[in-house]
C-alpha positions as CSV (number, residue, x, y, z in Angstrom):
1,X,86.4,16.9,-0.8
2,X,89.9,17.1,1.0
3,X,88.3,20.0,2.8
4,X,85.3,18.4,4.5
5,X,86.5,17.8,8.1
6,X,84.9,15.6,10.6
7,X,84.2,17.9,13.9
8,X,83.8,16.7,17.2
9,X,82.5,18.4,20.4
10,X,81.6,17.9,24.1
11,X,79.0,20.2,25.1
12,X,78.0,21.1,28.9
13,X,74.1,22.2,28.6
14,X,72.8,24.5,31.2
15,X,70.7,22.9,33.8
16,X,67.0,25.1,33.7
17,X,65.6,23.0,36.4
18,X,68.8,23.6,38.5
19,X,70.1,26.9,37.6
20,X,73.0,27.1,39.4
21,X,74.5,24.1,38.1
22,X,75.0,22.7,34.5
23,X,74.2,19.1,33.1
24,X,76.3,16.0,32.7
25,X,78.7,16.7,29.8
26,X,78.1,14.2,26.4
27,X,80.2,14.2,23.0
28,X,78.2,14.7,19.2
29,X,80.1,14.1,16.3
30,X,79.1,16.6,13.1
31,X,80.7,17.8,9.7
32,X,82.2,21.1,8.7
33,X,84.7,22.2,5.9
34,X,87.4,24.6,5.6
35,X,86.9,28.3,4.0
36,X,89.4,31.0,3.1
37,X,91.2,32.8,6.3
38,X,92.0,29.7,8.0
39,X,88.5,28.9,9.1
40,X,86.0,26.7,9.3
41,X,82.4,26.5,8.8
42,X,79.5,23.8,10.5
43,X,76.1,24.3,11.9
44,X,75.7,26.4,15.1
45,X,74.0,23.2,16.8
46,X,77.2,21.2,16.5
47,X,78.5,23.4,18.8
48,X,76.4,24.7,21.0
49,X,77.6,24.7,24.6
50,X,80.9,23.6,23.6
51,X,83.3,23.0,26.1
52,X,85.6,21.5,23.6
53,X,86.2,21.5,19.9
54,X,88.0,19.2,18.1
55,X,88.4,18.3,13.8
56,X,89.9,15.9,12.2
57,X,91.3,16.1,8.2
58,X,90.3,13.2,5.8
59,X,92.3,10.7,6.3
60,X,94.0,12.0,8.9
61,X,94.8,10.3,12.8
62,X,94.9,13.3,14.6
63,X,92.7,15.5,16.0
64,X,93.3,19.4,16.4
65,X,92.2,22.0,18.7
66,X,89.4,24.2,17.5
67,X,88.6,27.9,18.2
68,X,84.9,29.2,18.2
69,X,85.2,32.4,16.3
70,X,81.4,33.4,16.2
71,X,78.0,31.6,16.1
72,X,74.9,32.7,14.3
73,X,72.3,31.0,15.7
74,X,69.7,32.8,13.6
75,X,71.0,31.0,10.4
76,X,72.7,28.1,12.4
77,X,76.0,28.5,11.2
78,X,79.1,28.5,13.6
79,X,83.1,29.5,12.6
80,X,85.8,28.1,14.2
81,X,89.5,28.1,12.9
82,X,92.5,26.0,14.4
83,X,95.7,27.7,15.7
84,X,98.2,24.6,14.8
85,X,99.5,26.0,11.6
86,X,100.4,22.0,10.5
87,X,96.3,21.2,10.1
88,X,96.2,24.1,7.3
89,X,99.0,22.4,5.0
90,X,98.3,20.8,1.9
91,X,94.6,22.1,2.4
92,X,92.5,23.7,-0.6
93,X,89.4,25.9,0.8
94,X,86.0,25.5,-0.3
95,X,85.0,27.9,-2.9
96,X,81.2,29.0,-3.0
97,X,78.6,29.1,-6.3
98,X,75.7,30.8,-6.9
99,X,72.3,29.8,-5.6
100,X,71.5,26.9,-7.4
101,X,68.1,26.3,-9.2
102,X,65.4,23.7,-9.5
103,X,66.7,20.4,-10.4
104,X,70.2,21.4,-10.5
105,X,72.4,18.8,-9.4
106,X,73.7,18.2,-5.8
107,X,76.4,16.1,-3.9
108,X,76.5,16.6,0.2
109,X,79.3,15.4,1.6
110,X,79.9,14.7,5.5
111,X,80.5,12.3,8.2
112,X,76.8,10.7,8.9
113,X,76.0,8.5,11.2
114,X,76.5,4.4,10.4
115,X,80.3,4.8,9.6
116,X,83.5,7.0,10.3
117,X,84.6,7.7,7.0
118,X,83.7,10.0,4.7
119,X,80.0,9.8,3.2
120,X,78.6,11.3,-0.2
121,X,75.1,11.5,-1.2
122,X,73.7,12.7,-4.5
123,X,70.4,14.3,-5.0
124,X,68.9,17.6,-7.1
125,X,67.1,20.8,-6.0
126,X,63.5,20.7,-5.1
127,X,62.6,23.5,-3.7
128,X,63.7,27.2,-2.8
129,X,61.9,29.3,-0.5
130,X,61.9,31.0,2.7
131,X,62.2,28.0,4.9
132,X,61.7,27.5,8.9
133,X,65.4,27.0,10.9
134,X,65.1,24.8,13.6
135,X,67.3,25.5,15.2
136,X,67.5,29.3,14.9
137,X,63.6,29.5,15.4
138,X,64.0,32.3,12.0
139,X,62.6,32.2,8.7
140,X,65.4,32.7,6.6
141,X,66.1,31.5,2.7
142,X,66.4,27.6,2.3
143,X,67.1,25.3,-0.4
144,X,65.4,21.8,-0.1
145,X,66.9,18.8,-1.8
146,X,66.5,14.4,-2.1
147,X,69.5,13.8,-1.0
148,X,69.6,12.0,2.1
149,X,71.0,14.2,5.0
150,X,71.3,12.4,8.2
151,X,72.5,12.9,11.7
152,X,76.4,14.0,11.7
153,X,75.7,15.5,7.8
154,X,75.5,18.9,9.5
155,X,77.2,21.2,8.6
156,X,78.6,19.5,5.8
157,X,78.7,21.2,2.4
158,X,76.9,21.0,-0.5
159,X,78.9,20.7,-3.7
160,X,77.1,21.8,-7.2
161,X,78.3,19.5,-10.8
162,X,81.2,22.3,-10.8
163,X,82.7,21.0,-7.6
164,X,81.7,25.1,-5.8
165,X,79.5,24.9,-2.5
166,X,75.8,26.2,-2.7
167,X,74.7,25.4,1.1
168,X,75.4,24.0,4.1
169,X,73.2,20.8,5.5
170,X,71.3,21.1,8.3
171,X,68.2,19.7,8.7
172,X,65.7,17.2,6.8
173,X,62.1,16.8,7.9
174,X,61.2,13.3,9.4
175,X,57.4,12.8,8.9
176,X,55.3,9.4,8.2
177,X,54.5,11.2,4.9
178,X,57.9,12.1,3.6
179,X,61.0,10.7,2.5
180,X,63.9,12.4,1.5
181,X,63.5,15.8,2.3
182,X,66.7,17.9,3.4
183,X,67.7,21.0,3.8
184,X,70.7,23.2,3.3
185,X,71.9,26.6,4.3
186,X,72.5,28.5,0.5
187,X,74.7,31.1,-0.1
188,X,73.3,34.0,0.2
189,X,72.9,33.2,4.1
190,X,76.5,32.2,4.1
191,X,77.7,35.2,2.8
192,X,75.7,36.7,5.1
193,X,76.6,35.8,7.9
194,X,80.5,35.7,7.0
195,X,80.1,39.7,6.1
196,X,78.9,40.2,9.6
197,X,81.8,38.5,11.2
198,X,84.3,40.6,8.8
199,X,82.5,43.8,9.2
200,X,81.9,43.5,12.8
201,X,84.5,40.9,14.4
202,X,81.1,39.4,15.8
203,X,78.3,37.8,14.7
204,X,75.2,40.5,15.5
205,X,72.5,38.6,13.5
206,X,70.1,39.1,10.9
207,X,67.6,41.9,11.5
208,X,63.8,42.5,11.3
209,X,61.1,45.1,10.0
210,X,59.2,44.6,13.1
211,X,56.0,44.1,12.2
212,X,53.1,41.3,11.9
213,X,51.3,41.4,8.7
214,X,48.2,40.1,7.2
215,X,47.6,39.3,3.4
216,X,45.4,41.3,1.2
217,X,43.8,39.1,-1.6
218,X,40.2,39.4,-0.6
219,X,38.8,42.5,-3.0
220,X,36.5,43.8,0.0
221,X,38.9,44.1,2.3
222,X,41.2,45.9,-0.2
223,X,38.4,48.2,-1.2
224,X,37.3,49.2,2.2
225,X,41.0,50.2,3.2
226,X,41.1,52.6,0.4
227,X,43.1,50.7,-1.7
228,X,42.9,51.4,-5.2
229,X,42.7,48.4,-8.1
230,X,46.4,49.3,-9.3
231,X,47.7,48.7,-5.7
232,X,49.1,45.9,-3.6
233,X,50.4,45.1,-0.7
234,X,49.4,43.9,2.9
235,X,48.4,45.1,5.7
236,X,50.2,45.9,9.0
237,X,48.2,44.0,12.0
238,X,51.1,45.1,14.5
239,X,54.4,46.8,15.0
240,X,57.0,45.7,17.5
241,X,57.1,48.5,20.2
242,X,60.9,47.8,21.0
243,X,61.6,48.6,16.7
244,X,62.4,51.7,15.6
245,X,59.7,51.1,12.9
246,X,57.1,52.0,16.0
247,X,57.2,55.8,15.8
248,X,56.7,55.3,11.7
249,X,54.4,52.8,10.8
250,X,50.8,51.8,12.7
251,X,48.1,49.0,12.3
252,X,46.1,49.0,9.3
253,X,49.1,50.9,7.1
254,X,49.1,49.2,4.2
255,X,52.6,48.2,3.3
256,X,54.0,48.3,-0.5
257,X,57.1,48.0,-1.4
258,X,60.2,47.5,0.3
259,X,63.7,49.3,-0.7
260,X,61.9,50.2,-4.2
261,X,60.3,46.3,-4.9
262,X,56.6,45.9,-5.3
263,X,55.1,43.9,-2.4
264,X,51.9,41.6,-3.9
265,X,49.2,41.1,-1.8
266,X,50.2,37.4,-1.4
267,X,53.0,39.0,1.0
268,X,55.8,38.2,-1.8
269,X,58.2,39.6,-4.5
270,X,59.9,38.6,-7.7
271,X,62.7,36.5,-6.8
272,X,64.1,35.0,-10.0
273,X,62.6,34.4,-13.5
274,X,59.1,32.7,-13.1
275,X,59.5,32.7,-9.0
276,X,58.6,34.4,-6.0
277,X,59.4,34.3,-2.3
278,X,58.2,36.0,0.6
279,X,59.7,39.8,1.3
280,X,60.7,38.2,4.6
281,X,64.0,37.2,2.1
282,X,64.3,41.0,1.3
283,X,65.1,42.2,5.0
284,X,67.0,39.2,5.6
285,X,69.6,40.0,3.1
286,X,70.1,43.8,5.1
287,X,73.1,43.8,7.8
288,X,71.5,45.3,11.4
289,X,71.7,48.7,11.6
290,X,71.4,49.7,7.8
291,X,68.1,51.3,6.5
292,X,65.3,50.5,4.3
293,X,62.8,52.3,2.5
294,X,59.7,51.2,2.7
295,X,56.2,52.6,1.0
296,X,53.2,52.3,2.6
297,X,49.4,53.4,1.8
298,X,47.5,55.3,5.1
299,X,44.3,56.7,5.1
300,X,44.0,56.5,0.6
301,X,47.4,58.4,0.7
302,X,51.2,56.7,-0.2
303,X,53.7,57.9,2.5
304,X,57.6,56.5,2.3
305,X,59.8,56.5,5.7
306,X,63.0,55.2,6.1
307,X,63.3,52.9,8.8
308,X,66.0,51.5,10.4
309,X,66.4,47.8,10.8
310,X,67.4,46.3,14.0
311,X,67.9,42.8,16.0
312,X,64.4,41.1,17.4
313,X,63.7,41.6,20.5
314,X,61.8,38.4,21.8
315,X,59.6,38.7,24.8
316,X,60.6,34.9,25.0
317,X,64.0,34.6,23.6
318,X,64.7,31.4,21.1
319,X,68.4,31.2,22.7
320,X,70.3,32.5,25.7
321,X,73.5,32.3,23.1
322,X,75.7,30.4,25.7
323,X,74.9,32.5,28.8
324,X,74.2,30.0,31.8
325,X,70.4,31.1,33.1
326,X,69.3,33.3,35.5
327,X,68.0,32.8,39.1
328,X,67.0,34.2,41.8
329,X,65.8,32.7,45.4
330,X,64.1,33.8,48.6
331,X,62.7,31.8,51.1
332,X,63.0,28.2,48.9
333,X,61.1,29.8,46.0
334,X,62.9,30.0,42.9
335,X,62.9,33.0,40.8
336,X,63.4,32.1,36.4
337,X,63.3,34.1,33.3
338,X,61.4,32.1,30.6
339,X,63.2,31.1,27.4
340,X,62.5,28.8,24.4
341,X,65.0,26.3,26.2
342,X,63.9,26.6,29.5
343,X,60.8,25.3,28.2
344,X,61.7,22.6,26.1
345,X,64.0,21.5,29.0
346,X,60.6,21.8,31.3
347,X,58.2,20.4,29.1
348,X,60.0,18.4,26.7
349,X,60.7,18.5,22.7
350,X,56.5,19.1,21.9
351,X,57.0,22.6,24.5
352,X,54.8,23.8,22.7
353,X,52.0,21.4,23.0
354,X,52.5,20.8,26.7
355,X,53.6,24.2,28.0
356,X,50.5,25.9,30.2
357,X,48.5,27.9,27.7
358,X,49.3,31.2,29.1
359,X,53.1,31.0,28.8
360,X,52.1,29.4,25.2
361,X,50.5,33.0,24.9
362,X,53.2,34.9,25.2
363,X,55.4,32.8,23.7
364,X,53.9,32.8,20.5
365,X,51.9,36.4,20.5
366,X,53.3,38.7,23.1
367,X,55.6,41.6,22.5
368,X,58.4,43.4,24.3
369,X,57.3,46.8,25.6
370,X,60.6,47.7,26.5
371,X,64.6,46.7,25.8
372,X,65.0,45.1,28.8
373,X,61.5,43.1,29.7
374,X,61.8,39.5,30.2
375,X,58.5,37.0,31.2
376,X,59.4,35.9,35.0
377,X,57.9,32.9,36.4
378,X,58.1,31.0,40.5
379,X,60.0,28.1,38.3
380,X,59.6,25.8,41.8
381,X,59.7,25.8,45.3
382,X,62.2,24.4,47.2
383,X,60.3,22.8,50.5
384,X,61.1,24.5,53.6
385,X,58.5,25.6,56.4
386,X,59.2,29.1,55.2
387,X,56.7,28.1,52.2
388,X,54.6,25.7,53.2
389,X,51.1,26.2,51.2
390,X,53.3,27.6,48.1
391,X,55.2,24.0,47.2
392,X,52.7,23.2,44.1
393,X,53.4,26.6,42.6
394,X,55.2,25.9,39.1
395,X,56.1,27.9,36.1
396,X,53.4,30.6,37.0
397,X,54.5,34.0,35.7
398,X,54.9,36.7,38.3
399,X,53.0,39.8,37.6
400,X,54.1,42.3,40.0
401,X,56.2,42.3,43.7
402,X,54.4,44.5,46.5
403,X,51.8,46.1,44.1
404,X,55.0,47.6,41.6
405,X,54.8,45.8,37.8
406,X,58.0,43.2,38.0
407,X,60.2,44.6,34.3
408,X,62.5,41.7,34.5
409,X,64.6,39.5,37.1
410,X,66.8,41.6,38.1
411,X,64.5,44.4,38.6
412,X,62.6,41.6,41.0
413,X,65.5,40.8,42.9
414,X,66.4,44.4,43.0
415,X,62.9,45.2,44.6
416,X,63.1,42.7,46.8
417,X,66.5,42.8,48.3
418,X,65.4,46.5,49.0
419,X,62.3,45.8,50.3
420,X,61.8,47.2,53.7
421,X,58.1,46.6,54.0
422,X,56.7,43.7,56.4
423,X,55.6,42.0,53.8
424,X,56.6,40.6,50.8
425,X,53.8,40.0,48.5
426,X,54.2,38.6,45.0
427,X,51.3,39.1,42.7
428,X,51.1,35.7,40.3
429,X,48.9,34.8,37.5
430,X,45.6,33.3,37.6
431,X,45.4,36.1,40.6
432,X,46.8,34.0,42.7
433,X,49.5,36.0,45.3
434,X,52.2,34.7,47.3
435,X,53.0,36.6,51.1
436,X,56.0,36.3,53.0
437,X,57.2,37.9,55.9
438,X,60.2,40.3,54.8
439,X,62.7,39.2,57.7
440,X,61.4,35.4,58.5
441,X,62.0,35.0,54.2
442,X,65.4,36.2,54.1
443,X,66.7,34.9,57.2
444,X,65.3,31.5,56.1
445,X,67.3,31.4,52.9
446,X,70.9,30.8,53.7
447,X,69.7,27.3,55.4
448,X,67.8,26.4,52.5
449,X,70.5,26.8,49.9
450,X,72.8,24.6,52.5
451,X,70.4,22.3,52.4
452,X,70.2,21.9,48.7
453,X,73.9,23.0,48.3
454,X,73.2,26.2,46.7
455,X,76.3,28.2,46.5
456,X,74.5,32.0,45.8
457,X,70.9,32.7,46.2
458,X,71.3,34.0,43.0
459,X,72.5,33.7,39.5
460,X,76.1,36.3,38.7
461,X,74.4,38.7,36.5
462,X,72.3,39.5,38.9
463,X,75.3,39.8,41.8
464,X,76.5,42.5,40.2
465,X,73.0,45.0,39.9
466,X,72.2,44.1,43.2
């Protein structure tokens, strides 16, 4: 218990409606505990957009200095370490179990909210499955428990009867209709993500098959794909274009096993004696860049490929992983590329209720044609007689600059900064188009970003391409 530390961070969010500046600063207190190496382990949203990191022992007065080593924001684990070799004395490391099972017993300790000293809570196992992060916006191996796990628990650690860590809390479901429902990071993602960091100095993330699938359990559908009453598996509805699983596998392959295990038709595989999870937990446990071998069923005939397994490439990422956004202005309008928290900072926590529909679309069912394509949008228009008519634009993705498909923000700002033509003419959605005279537009911009004390009329990132 000597080893749970009490870790405290000020975080400076970036500012979506305001690019080029970040918000006010504000402080979050959370728990972590100390691991072999001289490191430490909490939840990646403890510290996300740190600007400081600070822990504190048990029953110590002083706070030390923390490092961020790597954060996974996949799995939602962050490791920091402390250089001051005096908060390592007298310390004994956590030392990890085995994935607990059902109604095993737990104890997750931390520093919750409604005190400052240490808190324990005792509870069992209820559930194990492939369980929705959060934070991470993954599917990824979970273990849920009673115990109650309440703000400032995360990134505490579990602790089976044996006194060995089988998770991490960090998150518990707060619904009219439940009570007592938490979860924790097991060890099998822990290990995970720790391996990365070794093998790579980095955390690169936990990779994907890349493809959407569809179950298999009605017989007619089975039969009509040519499968035969000895075979399982499900279907392939769509393959990411940006994986390297798009030259190999197409729509309507069946798909049946995965690195030599039997894939049901229910989409899942044995896990442990009288269970099953999804095969979702089967890629997760591969490292990005190995292989699988996967055996599928095409046209009545089996075919095996092996495919190599790579990093999700989200039309609409889930993080920007601490890089401030990017921007891009001309003539008062401003220039974004769309991200999970540039629309929960537009539209608030339920995004993805109140978000227009068509950004909603791509959101959740557009892919990535290519590496580098991003969804750009006129985020707002700064009022200026330049753009009068264009001021109620908002969030309204911009399809394509002087007839040319728009790839991504820099290629916009590329296109435009080149532009030569009289006119600059933005195609939008809903077919609406925005026209601008090429040398009244950029001749109007320096006085707009005085006016709204704009230091660049664009973000860095895109400094340097243009």
């Amino acid at each position: 218990m000597d080893a749970v530390v009490k870790v405290f961070c000020v975080h400076t969010e970036p500012n979506f409606s305001l690019p080029w500046q970040r918000k006010r600063q504000f402080s979050s207190n959370s728990s972590g505990f100390i691991i072999k190496g001289r490191r430490v382990l909490t939840n990646a949203h403890s510290v996300e957009h740190h600007t400081q990191v600070k822990v504190k022992k048990r029953g110590s007065d002083t706070k030390y200095l923390a490092t961020v080593l790597a954060i996974g924001t996949e799995c939602d684990i962050a490791m920091l370490t402390v250089s001051n070799d005096e908060f390592w004395e007298d310390v004994t490391p956590v030392n990890f179990g085995s994935l607990p099972r059902l109604q095993d017993g737990v104890t997750v300790v931390g520093y919750p909210i409604g005190g400052d000293t240490i808190s324990v809570t005792s509870g069992v196992v209820s559930r194990i499955e492939v369980t929705s992060y959060v934070h991470g916006a993954t599917e990824l191996l979970g273990v849920q428990i009673d115990a109650a796990i309440n703000a400032g628990n995360s990134g505490g650690p579990a602790f089976n009867d044996r006194g060995e860590c089988v998770g991490i809390a960090f998150q518990s479901l707060k619904h009219e209709d439940a009570e007592n429902i938490g979860y924790v990071i097991p060890t099998p993602v822990i290990d995970h993500f720790i391996t990365d960091y070794v093998r790579n100095n980095d955390y690169t993330g936990f990779p994907i098959l890349g493809i959407e699938w569809q179950k298999m359990e009605n017989p007619d559908l089975r039969k009509a794909l040519g499968m035969k009453s000895t075979q399982k598996g499900v279907r392939i509805r769509r393959v990411e274009p940006t994986a390297p699983a798009f030259a190999q596998l197409r729509a309507s392959d069946i798909l049946m096993s995965f690195d030599g295990i039997d894939i049901a038709n229910d989409g899942t595989v044995p896990f442990r004696h009288g269970e099953r999870i999804g095969f979702s937990y089967l890629v997760s446990k591969k490292y990005s860049g190995e292989c699988a071998k996967v055996k599928i069923l095409r046209d009545g005939k089996s075919k095996e490929f092996d495919i190599d397994l790579v990093n999700h490439k989200r039309l609409v990422p889930a993080h920007i992983k601490g890089k401030p956004p990017s921007y891009y202005i001309l003539a008062g309008i401003v220039f974004a590329a769309i991200s999970v928290p540039y629309l929960r900072s537009e539209y608030g926590k339920d995004y993805d209720y109140d978000a227009p529909v068509k950004l909603l679309d791509k959101l959740l069912h557009s892919m990535s044609q290519s590496e580098d394509e991003q969804l750009v949008v006129v985020s707002q228009v700064l009022v200026a007689d330049i753009n009068i008519g264009y001021e109620d634009i908002v969030n309204t993705q911009v399809v394509a600059f002087n007839d040319t498909p728009v790839r991504n923000l820099k290629h916009l700002a590329n296109l435009v900064e080149k532009c030569t033509d009289p006119f600059l003419r933005f195609g939008l959605d809903y077919q609406q188009i925005v026209i601008l005279e090429t040398q009244t537009a950029k001749a109007a911009t320096p006085e707009i970003l005085a006016t709204h004390c704009i230091p660049s009329a664009m973000s860095h990132d895109l400094k340097v391409e243009c």
